[in-house]
C-alpha positions in Angstrom: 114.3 134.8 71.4 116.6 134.4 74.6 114.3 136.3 76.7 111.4 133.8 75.6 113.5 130.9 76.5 114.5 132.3 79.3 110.6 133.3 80.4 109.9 129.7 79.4 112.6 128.6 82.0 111.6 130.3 85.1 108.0 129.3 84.2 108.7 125.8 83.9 110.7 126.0 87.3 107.8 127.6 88.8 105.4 125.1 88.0 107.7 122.3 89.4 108.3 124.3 92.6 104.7 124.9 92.7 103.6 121.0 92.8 106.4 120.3 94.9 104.3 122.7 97.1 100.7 121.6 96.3 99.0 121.6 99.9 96.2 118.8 100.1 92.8 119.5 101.8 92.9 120.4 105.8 90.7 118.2 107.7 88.5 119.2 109.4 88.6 118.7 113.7 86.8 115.7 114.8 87.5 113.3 118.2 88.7 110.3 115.9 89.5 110.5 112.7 89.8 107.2 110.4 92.5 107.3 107.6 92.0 105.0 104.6 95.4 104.5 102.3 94.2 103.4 99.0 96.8 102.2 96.6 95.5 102.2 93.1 94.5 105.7 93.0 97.3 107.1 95.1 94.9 108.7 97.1 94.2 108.8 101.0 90.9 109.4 102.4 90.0 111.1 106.0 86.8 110.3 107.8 85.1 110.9 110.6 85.7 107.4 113.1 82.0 108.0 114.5 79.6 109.1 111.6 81.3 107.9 108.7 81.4 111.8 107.0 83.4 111.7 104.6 86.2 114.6 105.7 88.9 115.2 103.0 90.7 113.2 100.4 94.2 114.0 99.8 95.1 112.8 95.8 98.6 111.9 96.5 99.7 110.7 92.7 102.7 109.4 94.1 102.7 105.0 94.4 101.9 105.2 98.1 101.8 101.8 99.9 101.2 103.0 103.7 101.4 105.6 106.1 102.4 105.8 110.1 100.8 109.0 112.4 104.0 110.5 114.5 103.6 110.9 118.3 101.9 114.1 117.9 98.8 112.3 115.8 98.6 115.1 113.2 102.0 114.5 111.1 100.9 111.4 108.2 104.2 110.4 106.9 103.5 108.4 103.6 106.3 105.6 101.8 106.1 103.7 99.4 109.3 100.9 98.1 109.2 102.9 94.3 109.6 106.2 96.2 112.6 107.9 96.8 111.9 108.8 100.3 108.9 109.5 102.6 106.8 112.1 102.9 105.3 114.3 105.8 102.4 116.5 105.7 99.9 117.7 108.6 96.8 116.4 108.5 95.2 119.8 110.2 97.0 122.0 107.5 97.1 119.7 104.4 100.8 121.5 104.3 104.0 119.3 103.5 106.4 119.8 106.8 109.1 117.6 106.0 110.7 114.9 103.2 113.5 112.2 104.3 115.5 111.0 101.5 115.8 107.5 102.5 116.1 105.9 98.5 113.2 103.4 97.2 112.6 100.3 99.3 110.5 101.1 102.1 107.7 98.9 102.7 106.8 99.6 106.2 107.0 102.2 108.9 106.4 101.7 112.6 107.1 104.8 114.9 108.5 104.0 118.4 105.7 103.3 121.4 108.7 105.8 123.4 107.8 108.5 120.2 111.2 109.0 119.6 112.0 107.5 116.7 110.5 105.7 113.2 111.3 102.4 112.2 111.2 102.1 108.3 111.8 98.2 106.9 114.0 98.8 103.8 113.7 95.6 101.8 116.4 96.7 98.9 119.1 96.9 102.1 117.6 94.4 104.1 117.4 96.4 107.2 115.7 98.2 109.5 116.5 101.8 109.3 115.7 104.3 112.7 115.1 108.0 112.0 114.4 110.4 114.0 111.6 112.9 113.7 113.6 115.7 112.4 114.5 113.0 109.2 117.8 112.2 110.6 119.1 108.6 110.2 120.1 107.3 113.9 120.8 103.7 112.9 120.0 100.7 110.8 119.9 96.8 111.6 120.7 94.2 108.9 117.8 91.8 109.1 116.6 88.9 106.6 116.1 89.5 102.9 112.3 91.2 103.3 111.7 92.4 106.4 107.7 93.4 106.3 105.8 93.3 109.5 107.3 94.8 112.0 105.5 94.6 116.0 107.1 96.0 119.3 106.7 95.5 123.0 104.6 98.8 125.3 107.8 99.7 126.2 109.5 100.3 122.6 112.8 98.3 123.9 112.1 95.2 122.0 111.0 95.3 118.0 109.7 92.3 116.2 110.9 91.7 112.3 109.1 88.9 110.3 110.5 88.6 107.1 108.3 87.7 104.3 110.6 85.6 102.4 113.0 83.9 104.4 111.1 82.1 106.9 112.4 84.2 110.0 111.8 86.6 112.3 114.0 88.3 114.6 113.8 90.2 117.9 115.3 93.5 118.4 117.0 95.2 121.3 116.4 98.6 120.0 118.8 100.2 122.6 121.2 97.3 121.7 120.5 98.0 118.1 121.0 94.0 117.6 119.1 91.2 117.0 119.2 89.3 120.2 116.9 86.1 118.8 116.2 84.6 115.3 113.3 81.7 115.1 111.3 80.1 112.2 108.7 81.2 110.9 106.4 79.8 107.3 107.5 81.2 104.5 105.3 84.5 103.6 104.0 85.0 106.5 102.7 88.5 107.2 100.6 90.1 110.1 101.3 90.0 113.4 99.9 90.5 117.0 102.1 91.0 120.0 100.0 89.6 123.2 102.6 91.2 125.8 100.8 90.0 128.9 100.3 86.6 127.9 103.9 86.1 125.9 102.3 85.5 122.8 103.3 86.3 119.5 100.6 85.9 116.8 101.6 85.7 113.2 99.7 85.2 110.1 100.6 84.7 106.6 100.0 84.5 102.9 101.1 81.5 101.6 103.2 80.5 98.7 102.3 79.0 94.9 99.1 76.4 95.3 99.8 75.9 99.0 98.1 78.6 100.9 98.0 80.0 104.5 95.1 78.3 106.5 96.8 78.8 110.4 97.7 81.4 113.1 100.9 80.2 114.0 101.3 81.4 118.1 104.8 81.6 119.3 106.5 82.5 122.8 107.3 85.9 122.8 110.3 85.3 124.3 111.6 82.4 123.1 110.1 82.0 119.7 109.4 78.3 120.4 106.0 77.4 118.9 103.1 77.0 120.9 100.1 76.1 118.9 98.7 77.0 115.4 95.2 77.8 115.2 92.9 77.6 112.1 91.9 80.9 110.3 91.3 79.8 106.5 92.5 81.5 104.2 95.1 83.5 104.5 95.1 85.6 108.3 96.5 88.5 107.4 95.7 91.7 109.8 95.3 91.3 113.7 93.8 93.5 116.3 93.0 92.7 120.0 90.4 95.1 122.0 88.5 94.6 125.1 86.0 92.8 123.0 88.2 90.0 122.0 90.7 89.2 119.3 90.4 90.0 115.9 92.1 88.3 112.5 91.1 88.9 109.2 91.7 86.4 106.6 91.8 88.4 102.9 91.3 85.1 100.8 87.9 83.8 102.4 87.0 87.9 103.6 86.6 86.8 107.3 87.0 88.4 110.2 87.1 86.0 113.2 86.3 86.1 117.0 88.1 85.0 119.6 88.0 85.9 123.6 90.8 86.4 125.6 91.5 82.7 126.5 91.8 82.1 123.0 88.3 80.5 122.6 87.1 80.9 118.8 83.4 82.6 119.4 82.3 83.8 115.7 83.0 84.7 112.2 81.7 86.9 109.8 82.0 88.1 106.4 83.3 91.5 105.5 85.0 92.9 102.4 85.8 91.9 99.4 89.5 90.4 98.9 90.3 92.8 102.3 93.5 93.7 103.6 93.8 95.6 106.7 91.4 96.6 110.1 91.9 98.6 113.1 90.1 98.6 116.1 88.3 101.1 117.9 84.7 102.7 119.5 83.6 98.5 120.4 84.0 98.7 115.8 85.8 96.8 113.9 86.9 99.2 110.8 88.3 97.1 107.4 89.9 98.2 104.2 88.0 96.1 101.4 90.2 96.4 98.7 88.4 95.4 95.5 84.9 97.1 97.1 86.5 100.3 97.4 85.0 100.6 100.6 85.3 100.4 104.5 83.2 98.0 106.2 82.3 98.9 109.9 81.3 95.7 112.3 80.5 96.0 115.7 82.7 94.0 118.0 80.8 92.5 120.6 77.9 91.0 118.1 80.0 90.8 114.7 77.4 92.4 112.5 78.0 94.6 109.8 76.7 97.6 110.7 77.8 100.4 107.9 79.8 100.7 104.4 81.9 103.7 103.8 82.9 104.4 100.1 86.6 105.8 99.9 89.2 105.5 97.4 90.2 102.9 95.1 92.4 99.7 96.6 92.1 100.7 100.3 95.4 99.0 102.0 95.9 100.2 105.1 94.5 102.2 108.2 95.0 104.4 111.0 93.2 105.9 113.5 94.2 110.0 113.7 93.0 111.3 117.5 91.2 114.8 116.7 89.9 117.7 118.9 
């Protein structure tokens, strides 16, 4: 009886040190690789940026909520604010490399423009929290009560915290690791877009109860005095500026809108369904549409849709992997 128990045991250890273990899929080599996040079957998707091909889907079953590509493009580290830390795995292998025990709260991960370093936003400790890539904690900066989007200058000297709740942002002298500026910002407002060269800061938002977000409110990005709001019904939520223009997505009217770079509004367009996120790349737009399932594709310079990728179910975020 003792040694069946004992069998029993080990066996049951195994098997937990065995999906602790679980590899995922390699994918295959390809120039640019597009990764779709999709949230509500804990599953990310890998496809190739130029054909569409579906490459690999990695089925997580953890409650992923984004992922960040370190400086050497192949290591996906995955969070998620119900996880107890974040989780590393390379994309070529589909083998875990590394797991950071950072406690549930993380709701957003930026790695440094310098590639030294990972900003995670912590909103259960209201902070800012800087790793290193070997998963060691270098520093943390107290910031608002949900600290969400998170933007920095070319550089990576200077980080930019909008909170979500508190109607604030904050800019960060990362060396400094301070908060040099707070201004106001609307309450819930979310997405960002950091115009360096024309000290602009672009920020979008959700909107609260019955009242919902219909502007682009455009700060200095130096002082954080307002400059202008611009209109983008309903609900700009995702930004991305290529040298076809600037892009914003508004999730609660699915539009992506046009403008140049003088700030001149030159189209619209719907794409998605209830969509959350885009990226920007090959003269394509690329956006998540979360209750479609899918990835629309629209060509930048004429703002047609031009393809419809199916991945997995409530696409939230993506990235743009660089292949061989």
């Amino acid at each position: 009886m003792r040694k069946a128990r004992l069998f029993l045991l080990i066996l049951g250890l195994f098997l937990v040190y065995g999906c602790e273990k679980t590899t995922f899929p390699a994918v295959p080599k390809r120039p640019q690789i597009l990764v779709s996040v999709n949230v509500n079957d804990e599953s990310v998707a890998f496809f190739d940026a130029k054909t569409g091909a579906a490459l690999a889907e990695w089925k997580v079953k953890k409650p992923i909520q984004g992922a960040a590509l370190l400086r050497d493009r192949r290591t996906l580290l995955l969070y998620g604010n119900e996880l107890d830390g974040v989780y590393l795995y390379d994309i070529k292998t589909g083998k875990a490399t590394q797991e950071w025990q950072t406690g549930k709260g993380i709701v957003h991960a930026l790695v440094s423009n310098k590639g030294d370093a990972v900003f995670l936003a912590d909103e259960r400790q209201n902070a800012i929290r800087i790793f290193k890539e070997n998963g060691q904690e270098a520093g943390k900066i107290a910031v608002g009560d949900k600290p969400l989007t998170l933007l920095q200058n070319d550089a990576g000297t200077l980080l930019y915290v909008i909170d979500f709740r508190n109607t604030k942002a904050y800019i960060i002298q990362v060396g400094k690791r301070r908060a040099v500026r707070t201004f106001s910002v609307p309450k819930f407002a979310v997405g960002g877009l950091l115009r360096e060269k024309e000290g602009e800061l672009w920020i979008g938002g959700h909107g609260s109860g019955n009242t919902v977000e219909t502007n682009i409110h455009i700060y200095s990005a130096s002082t954080g005095a307002l400059v202008k709001t611009v209109k983008a019904p309903v609900m700009p939520v995702d930004f991305a500026e290529t040298k076809e223009g600037i892009y914003v997505l508004s999730h609660g009217s699915s539009t992506l809108w046009k403008w140049d770079a003088s700030g001149k509004l030159e189209s619209s367009v719907i794409a998605g369904a209830n969509p959350f996120a885009m990226i920007g790349a090959n003269e394509r737009l690329y956006i998540a549409s979360y209750d479609s399932n899918e990835i629309y594709v629209v060509d930048g310079r004429t703002m047609k849709v031009i393809d419809r990728w199916k991945t997995g179910k409530g696409p939230f975020q993506l990235l743009m992997a660089e292949g061989e």
